[in-house]
C-alpha positions in Angstrom: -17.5 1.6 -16.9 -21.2 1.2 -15.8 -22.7 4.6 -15.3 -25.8 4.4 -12.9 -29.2 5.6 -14.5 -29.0 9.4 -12.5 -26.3 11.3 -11.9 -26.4 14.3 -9.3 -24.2 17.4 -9.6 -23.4 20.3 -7.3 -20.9 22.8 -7.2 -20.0 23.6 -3.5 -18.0 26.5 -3.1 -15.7 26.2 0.4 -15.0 29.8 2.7 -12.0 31.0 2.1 -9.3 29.1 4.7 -11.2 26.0 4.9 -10.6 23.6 2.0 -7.6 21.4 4.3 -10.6 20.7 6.6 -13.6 20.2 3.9 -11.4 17.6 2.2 -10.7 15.9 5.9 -14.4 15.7 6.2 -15.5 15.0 2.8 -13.5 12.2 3.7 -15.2 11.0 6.5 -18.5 11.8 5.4 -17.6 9.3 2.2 -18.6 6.7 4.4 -22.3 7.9 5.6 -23.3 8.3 1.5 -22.1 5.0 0.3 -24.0 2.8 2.5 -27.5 4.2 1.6 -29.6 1.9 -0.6 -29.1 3.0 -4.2 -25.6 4.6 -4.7 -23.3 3.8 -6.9 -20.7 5.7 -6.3 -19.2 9.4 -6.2 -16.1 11.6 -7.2 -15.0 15.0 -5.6 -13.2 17.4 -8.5 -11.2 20.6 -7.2 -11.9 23.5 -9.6 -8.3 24.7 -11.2 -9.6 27.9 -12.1 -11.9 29.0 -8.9 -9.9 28.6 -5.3 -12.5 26.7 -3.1 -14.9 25.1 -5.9 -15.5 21.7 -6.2 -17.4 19.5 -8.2 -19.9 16.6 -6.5 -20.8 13.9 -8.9 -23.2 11.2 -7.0 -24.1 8.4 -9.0 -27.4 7.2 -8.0 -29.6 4.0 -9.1 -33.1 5.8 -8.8 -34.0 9.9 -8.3 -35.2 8.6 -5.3 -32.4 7.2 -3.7 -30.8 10.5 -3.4 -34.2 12.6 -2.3 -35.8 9.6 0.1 -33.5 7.4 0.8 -30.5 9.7 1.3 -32.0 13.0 2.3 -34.8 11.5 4.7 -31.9 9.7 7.0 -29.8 9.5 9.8 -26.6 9.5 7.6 -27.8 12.5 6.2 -27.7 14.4 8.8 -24.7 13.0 10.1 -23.4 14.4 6.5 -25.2 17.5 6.8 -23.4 18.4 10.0 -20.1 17.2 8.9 -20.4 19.4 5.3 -22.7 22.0 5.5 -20.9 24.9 7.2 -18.6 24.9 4.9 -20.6 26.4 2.0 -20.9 30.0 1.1 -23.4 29.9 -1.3 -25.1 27.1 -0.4 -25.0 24.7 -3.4 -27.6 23.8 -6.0 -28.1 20.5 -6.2 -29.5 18.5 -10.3 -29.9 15.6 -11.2 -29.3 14.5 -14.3 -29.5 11.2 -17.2 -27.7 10.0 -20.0 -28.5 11.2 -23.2 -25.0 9.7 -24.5 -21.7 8.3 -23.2 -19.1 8.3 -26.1 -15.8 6.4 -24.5 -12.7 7.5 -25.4 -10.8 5.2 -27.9 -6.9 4.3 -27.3 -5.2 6.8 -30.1 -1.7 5.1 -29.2 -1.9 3.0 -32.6 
């Protein structure tokens, strides 16, 4: 697995009644974030404990990728109108880097 030099994280947490239609169009906004310059990829993770939490991993090439290239375009906002009224609170958004990425071994042996 090749894991891109930043990785950004948010939890979102969804209104009560409306995860059906955040996962409808998380889907659709999929599209707008993985043609910007610089992404490498993303997952979505539903929280088992917390109704309506999710986790946002973005796997990014550069820091700036995300905050320029992604946040200063049209796809953004395309995103931003697609995703944002779902949130209550409005998420915090890190950015993180590897400090070390142990793969699991096969134990089947």
């Amino acid at each position: 697995m090749i894991v891109a030099p930043v990785l950004e994280a948010a939890y979102l947490q969804v209104r009560e009644g409306e995860v059906v239609a955040f996962e409808q169009a998380f889907t659709e906004a999929s599209s707008l974030i993985a043609t910007t310059a610089g992404y490498a990829g993303h997952t979505l993770q539903r929280c088992l404990e917390v109704p309506g939490r999710y986790l946002l991993l973005v796997q990014w090439q550069t820091l700036e990728a995300h905050t320029v290239g992604f946040r200063q375009s049209t796809q953004y906002q395309q995103w931003r109108a697609l995703l944002h009224h779902f949130y209550d609170p409005f998420p915090v958004v890190e950015h993180f880097t590897t400090v070390l990425n142990h793969p699991c071994k096969d134990h089947t042996a």
